[in-house]
C-alpha positions in Angstrom: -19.5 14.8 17.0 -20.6 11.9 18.2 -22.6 11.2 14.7 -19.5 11.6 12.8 -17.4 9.0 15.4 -19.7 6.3 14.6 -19.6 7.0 10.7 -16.1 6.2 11.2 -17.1 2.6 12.3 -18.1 -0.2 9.8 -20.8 -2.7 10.0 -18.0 -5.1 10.8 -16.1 -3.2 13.3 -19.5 -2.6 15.2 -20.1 -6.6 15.3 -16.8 -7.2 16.5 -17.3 -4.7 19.6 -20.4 -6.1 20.1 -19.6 -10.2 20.2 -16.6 -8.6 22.2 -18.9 -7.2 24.9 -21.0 -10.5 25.2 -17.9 -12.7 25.0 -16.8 -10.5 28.2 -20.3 -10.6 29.6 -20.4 -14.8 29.1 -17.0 -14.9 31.0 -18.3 -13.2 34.3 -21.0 -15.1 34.0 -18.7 -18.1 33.9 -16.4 -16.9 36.2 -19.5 -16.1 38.7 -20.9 -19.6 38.7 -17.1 -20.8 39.1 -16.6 -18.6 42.1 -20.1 -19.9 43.7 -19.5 -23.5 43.2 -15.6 -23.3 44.9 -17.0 -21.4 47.8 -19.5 -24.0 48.3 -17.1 -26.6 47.6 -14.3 -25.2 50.2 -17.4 -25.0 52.9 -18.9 -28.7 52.3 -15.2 -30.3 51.9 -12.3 -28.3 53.9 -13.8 -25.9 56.5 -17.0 -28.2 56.9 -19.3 -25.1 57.9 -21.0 -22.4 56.2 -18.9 -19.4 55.8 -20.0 -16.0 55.9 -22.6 -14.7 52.9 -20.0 -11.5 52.4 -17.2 -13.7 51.7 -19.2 -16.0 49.3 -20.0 -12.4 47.7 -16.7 -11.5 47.4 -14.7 -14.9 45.9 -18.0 -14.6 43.2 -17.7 -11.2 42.3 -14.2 -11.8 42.0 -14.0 -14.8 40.1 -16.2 -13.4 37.4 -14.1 -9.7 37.1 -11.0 -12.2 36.7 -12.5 -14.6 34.1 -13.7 -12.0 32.1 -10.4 -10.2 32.0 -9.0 -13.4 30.8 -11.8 -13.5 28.4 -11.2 -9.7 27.2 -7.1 -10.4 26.5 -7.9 -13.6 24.4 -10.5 -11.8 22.5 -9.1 -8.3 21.8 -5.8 -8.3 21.9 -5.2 -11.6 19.7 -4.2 -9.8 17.0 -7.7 -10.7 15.2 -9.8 -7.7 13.7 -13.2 -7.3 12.3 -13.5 -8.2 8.6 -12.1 -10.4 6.3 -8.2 -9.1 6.8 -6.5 -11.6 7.9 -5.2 -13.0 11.6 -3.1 -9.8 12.0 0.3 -11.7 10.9 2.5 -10.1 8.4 6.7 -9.1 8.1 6.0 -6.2 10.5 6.3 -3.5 7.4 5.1 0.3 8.7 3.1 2.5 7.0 5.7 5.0 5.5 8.5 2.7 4.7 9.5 3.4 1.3 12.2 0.6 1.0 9.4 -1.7 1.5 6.0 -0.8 0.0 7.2 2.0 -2.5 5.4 5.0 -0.3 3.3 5.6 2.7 -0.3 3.6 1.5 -3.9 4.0 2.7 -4.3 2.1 6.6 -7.3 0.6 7.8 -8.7 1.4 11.4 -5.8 -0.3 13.3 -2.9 1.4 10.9 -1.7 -1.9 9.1 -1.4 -1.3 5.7 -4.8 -2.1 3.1 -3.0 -3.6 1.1 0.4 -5.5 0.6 1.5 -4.6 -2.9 3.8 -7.3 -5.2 6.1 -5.4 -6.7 7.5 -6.8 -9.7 11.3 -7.2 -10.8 12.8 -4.0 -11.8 14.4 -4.8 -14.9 10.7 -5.8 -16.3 9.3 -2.7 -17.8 6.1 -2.4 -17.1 4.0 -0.2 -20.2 0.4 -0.1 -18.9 -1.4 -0.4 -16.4 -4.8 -0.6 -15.2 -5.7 2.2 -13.0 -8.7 1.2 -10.6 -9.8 3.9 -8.2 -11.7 1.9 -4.9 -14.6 3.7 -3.1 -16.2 3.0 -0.2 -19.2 4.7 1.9 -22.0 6.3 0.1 -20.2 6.6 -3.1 -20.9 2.8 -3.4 -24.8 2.0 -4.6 -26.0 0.0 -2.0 -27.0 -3.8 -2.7 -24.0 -3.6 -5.1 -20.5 -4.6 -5.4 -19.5 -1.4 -7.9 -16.3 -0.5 -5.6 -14.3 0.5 -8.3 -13.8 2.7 -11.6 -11.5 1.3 -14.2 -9.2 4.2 -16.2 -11.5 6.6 -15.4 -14.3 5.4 -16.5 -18.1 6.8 -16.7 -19.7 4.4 -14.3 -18.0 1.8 -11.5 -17.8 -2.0 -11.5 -17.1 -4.7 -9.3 -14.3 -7.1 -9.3 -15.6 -9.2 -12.3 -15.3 -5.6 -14.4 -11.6 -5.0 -12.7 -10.5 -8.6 -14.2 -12.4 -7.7 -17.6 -10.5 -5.2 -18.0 -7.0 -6.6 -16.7 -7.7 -9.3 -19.5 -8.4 -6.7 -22.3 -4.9 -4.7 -21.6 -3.4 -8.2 -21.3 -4.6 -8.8 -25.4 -4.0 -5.6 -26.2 -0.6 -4.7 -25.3 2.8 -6.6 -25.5 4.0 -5.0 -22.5 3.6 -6.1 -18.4 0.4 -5.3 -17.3 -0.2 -3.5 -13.6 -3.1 -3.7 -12.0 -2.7 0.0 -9.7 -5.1 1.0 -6.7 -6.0 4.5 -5.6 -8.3 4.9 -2.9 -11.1 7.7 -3.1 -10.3 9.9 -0.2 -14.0 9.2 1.5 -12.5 5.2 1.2 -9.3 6.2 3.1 -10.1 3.6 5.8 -10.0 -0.4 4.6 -13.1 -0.6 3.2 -15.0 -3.9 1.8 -13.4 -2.8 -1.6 -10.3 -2.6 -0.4 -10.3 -5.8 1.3 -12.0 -7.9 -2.1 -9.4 -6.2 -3.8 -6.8 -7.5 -1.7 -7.9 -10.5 -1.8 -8.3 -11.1 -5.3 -4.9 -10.4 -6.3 -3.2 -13.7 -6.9 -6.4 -14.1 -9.3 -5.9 -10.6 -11.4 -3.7 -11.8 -14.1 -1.5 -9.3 -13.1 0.7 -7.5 -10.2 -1.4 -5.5 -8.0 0.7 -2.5 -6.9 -0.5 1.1 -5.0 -0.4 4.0 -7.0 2.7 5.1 -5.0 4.6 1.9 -6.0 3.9 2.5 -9.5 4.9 5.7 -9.5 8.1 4.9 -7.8 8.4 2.0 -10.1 8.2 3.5 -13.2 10.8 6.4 -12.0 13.4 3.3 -11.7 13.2 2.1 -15.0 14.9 3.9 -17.9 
């Protein structure tokens, strides 16, 4: 069980918990030393004698355990996650709204949604698309970038492929082009696929939308 629990954790989520822990350790540290120098302070400048060792102890221990609180708030609950995703900002869309995302899509590790599709005006019919399946785990080669496979292809590419092909559908059809994403159900989490994906799709040459979207889409259009 426990093997399987930390399969579930990426190489980024593991370096976020772990700066986390020695961000939290730094602040009692801080806290500690803050706690020592006011005691000492309060004895040399107000009471003018040494109080007792316990209650130095004490204002110490207790300084540090507060500080590092402090430190713990800033650090994990500002909205900041592992990866390259973002700052955790967005129109506060849930996974499952239809109205707004065209079907429930794949979440990443905190339940935001991978990926924010553009969908594009109905009335523009859309006659192709570009179906790119993203993988993530051990069906990736490692040392590579091959995250995807283009229209069912034999073999996966990375992003320069996905645009390759994007450009080829562009020249070959007279229709809108759509770029549509399906995760692999071993990529169901965000994965680093999911997230160059994401962030390459102002650069595509065309909409980026999830496979529900499309779906949806193309059911809207006569």
């Amino acid at each position: 069980m426990l093997a399987v629990g930390l399969a579930n954790f990426s190489e980024d989520s593991i370096a976020y918990l772990f700066k986390g822990l020695l961000a939290v350790v730094g602040g009692y540290a801080a806290g500690f030393l803050l706690g020592f120098l006011a005691a000492k302070g309060f004895d040399r400048y107000i009471v003018r004698t040494a109080s007792p060792n316990s209650l130095h102890t004490v204002v110490k221990h207790t300084s540090g355990i507060i500080v590092a609180i402090i430190v713990a708030l800033f650090y994990f609950a500002s909205g900041k996650g592992p990866g390259n995703g973002g700052d955790g900002s967005g129109d506060g869309t849930k996974q499952g709204d239809t109205k707004a995302t065209g079907g429930t899509q794949p979440t990443n590790a905190v339940g935001t949604p991978a990926t924010k599709p553009e969908i594009p005006p109905a009335k523009v019919q859309i006659v192709e698309a570009v179906m790119v399946r993203v993988f993530g785990g051990e069906a990736v080669e490692a040392g590579t970038e091959n995250y995807f496979r283009v229209d069912d292809g034999p073999g996966k590419t990375d992003l320069a492929g996905v645009r390759e092909s994007v450009r080829k559908k562009l020249l070959a059809t007279k229709g809108r082009v759509a770029v549509v994403f399906e995760y692999d159900p071993l990529a169901s989490r965000r994965t680093s696929g999911g997230i160059i994906l994401d962030e390459a799709k102002d650069t595509l040459g065309a909409p980026l939308l999830s496979i529900a979207a499309y779906r949806e889409l193309l059911a809207k259009q006569p």
